[in-house]
C-alpha positions in Angstrom: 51.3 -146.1 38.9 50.6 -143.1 36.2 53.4 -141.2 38.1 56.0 -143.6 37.5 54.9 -144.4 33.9 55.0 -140.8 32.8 57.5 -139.4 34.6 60.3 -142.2 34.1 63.7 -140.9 35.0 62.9 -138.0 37.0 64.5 -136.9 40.4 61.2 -136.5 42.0 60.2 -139.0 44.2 56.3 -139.9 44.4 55.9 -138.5 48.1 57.7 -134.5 46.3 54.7 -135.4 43.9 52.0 -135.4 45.8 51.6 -131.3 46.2 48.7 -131.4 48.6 49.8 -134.1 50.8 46.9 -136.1 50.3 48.6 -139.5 49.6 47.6 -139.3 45.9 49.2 -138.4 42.5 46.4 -137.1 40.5 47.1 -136.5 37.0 47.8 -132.8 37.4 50.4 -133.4 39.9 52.2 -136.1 37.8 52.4 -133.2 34.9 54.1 -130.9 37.2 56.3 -133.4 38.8 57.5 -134.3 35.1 58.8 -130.9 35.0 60.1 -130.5 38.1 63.5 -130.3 39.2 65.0 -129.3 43.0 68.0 -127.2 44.3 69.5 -126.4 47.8 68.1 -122.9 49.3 68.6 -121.6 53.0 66.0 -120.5 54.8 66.3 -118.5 58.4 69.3 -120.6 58.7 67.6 -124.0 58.0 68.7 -126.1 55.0 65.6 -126.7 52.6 64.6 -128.3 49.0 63.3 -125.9 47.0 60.9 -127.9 43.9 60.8 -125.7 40.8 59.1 -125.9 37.6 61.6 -126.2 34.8 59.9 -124.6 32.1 58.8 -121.7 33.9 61.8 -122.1 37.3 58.9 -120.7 39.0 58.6 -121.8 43.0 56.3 -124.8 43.3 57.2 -126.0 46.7 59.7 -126.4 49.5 60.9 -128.7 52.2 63.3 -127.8 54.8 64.7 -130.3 57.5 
């Protein structure tokens, strides 16, 4: 419930949130998903998500299909 009330009109979703798969949002994670944003990358040929930081466009995590 803190993800969604502090990080209202984001595009991440509350599974991107979660960084360490570990079916929680801690508070941490909600602050960086509040500043995150996502753009397309290829990878060895795969099509993936790539989750950056906005203030920094630093890398913070990526899923490929």
């Amino acid at each position: 419930m803190l993800f969604f009330a502090l990080c209202a009109g984001t595009p991440v979703e509350f599974y991107e949130a979660d960084l360490n798969h570990d079916d929680y949002v801690s508070v941490i994670e909600a602050g960086y998903a509040c500043n995150l944003d996502s753009r397309p990358v290829r990878r060895h040929g795969h099509t993936c998500t790539e989750f950056y930081n906005r203030v920094d466009w630093r890398p913070i995590k990526e899923v490929c299909e």
